[in-house]
C-alpha angles and dihedrals in degrees: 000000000000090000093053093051090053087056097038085051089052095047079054101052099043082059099052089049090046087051090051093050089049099060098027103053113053109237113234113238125197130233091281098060102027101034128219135133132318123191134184123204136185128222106232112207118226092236107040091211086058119083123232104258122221095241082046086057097044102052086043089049077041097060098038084049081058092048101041086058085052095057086056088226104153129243092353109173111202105185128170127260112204125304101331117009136088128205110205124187126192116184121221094003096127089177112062092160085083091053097047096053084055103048106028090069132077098226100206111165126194140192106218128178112226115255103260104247099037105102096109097047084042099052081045101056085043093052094046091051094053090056087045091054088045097061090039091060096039088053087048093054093042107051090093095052131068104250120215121247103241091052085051089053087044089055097055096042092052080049092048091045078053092049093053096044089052087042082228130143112204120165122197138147090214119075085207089051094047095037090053089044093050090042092053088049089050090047093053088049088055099052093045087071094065126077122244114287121257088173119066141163091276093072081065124124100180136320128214143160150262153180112254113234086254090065079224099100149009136243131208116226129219124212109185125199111239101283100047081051088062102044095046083052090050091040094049094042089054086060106027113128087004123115080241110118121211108230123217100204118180123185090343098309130109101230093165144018115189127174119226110229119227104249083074092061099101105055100350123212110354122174096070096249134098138166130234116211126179117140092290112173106206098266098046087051090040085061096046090053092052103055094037083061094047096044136218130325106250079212146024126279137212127181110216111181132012109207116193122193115187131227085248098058088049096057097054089059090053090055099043094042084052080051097057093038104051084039085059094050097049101053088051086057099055096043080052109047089043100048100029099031107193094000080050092052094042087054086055091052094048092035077059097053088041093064086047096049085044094056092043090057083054096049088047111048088022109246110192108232132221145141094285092042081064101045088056083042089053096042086053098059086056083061099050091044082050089057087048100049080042090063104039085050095060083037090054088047101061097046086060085053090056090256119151115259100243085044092051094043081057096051093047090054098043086042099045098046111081079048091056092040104048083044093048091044098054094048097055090057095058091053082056094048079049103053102041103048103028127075141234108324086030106057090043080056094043092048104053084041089052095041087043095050087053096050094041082065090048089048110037095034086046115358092063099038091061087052098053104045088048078054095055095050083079105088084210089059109049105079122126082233088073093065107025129029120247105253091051094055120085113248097256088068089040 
């Protein structure tokens, strides 16, 4: 007696510590349930003839995984579509515009020496581009104002003088449009007054942020292996004291233009780390860093199509999935308290503890979960119910043979068990197939079946012995009729 109140008291107190993991650590829900963004981008290959190989995809999926951490969106999942083509997901993230523009560029960032002899044309292109940046504001701040007619005409004659300068012709009918097109071709003019780069981002060690002395704006900073050390120290000591700039140029475009002083003329910048400033706001200069950590793209990306879904959809599937779910159990008590009686009611009781001992294991680990997730959760709990009804069965076997009823509740245990075991087993082998080789849904289905499998044989080979055995210490309780009906026991029972 003394022995099953020692294991009743320890049921009780593993459900007590799985109901107070379930309310005090928050479940992780996928896009489904929670809601957020999804993208899906496709890999571009450098020669269109040529096919996107596997190791090309994987260092591409390798680099964005390293990105999308960097972005701190939770429980992000990024899998591979087809040949060339990624899915990424991002819950609760209601503003993929941020990600994308993450995630869309190369990236690629390089360290160039200015051409000797190019001052004047340099001086040109950076005035030009500040002109450029000035009308661009004004007509920012001015888009929800009615601008007069003659600032509209000074604007298009300032654009006009920019056009002539650059010997360009450019037609549109949008000043946005005109003004991006002019600063492209600005931005080209620049580059090509820098010599090619012999100092790039994968020199880089890490990257990371800060706020500038004036508290206005923010810089990235650089921190560069050995070797890039060395060869920021050799790039910086050739134009040092010169009227040469060294260019920072990522992804083709000049984002800074900084002058070495000539201190740094005998052996230029040492140490292996730079900044780079240019009127970075903290989000601007929080993108860069990201993709700087995570590296350049080995090949081009293009992002195809931007899915929202949003928290209210989510919602609904919660709702409908509880539905389902409660609907499910439900049914299964009924088919087990009618054809089972008290055995049918203890396996309630213990299906009960079993969900709670399953959501604790999610919280815990944690398990993402999503609408396949509770499909495998659901089906799981098919295959606990099947260890119970095993067991009643062979219960229900030896009371037709006259056996008592605790010796045949201990046969039916001893006999029932190698059954439970081979079909849990096998189960089990085919969530880890699962796991293992599938992708994405699958894996969230494979994870709550096979966590479930592992805690149905906790529950129905322990869970529902203690509780019937604390059932038959009522005297009340223990007759054979609970279990069998009266024209199936042998008259002896009767």
């Amino acid at each position: 007696m003394a022995r099953q109140q020692g294991w009743l008291a320890l049921l009780m107190a593993l459900v007590i510590s799985a109901f107070l993991l379930c309310i005090n650590l928050p479940f992780q829900l996928g896009l489904d349930l929670r809601g957020g963004s999804q993208l899906t981008l496709e890999v571009q290959s450098v020669n269109s003839s040529e096919k996107i190989k596997p190791e090309q995809l994987e260092a591409v999926q390798s680099v964005l995984e390293r990105r999308v951490n960097g972005l701190g969106v939770a429980e992000s999942s990024l899998r591979t579509i087809g040949g060339n083509q990624l899915l990424l997901e991002l819950p609760g993230e209601q503003e993929p515009s941020r990600a994308a523009r993450v995630l869309g560029k190369t990236a690629l960032l390089e360290f160039r020496a200015q051409k000797a002899g190019t001052r004047v044309e340099m001086q040109k292109y950076q005035k030009l581009r500040n002109q450029v940046r000035s009308i661009a504001l004004f007509e920012e701040l001015s888009r929800s104002s009615n601008q007069e007619k003659d600032q509209i005409a000074k604007n298009r004659e300032r654009i006009e003088d920019i056009k002539n300068n650059l010997n360009i012709t450019i037609s549109s009918s949008n000043i946005e449009e005109e003004l991006e097109q002019i600063r492209n071709k600005i931005n080209n003019k620049i580059v090509d007054l820098f010599e090619p780069a012999n100092l790039t981002g994968s020199d880089l060690l890490t990257a990371g942020r800060r706020q500038e002395q004036n508290l206005s704006s923010w810089e990235v900073t650089l921190s560069f292996n050995k070797e890039g050390g060395e060869k920021f120290a050799r790039l910086t000591k050739t134009i040092a004291g010169s009227d040469r700039l060294l260019g920072i140029v990522l992804d083709g475009e000049s984002i800074s233009e900084a002058s070495v002083g000539e201190q740094f003329s005998l052996a230029g910048i040492t140490g292996g780390s730079a900044s780079i400033s240019g009127n970075f706001t903290a989000d601007s200069a929080r993108e860069l860093e990201v993709q700087l950590r995570g590296g350049a793209l080995p090949l081009p990306v293009e992002i195809v199509q931007i899915r929202t879904i949003g928290p209210t959809l989510g919602a609904e599937n919660i709702r409908r999935s509880l539905m389902a779910a409660l609907f499910g159990l439900a049914m299964v008590a009924i088919f087990m308290v009618v054809f089972y009686r008290l055995a049918g009611c203890v396996a309630i009781i213990a299906l009960s503890f079993y969900s709670l001992f399953n959501f604790a294991v999610y919280a815990l680990i944690p398990v993402t979960l999503s609408l396949p997730g509770i499909a495998g959760f659901i089906l799981s709990i098919g295959m606990a119910v099947d260890a119970n009804v095993l067991i009643f069965e062979r219960v229900k076997d030896e009371l037709r043979r006259g056996n008592t009823l605790i010796r045949s509740i201990d046969k039916g245990f001893s006999q029932a068990f190698s059954s439970i075991i081979d079909g849990h087993i096998t189960t089990l082998i085919s969530c880890i197939s699962l796991f293992y080789l599938g992708t994405g849904f699958v894996k969230g289905f494979a994870a709550t079946l096979g966590i479930g499998v592992v805690v149905s044989l906790f529950t129905a080979l322990s869970c529902t012995r203690v509780l019937l055995r604390f059932f038959m210490s009522y005297k009340f309780l223990r007759r054979a009729s609970n279990f069998l009906s009266l024209n199936q026991l042998p008259n002896q029972l009767n």
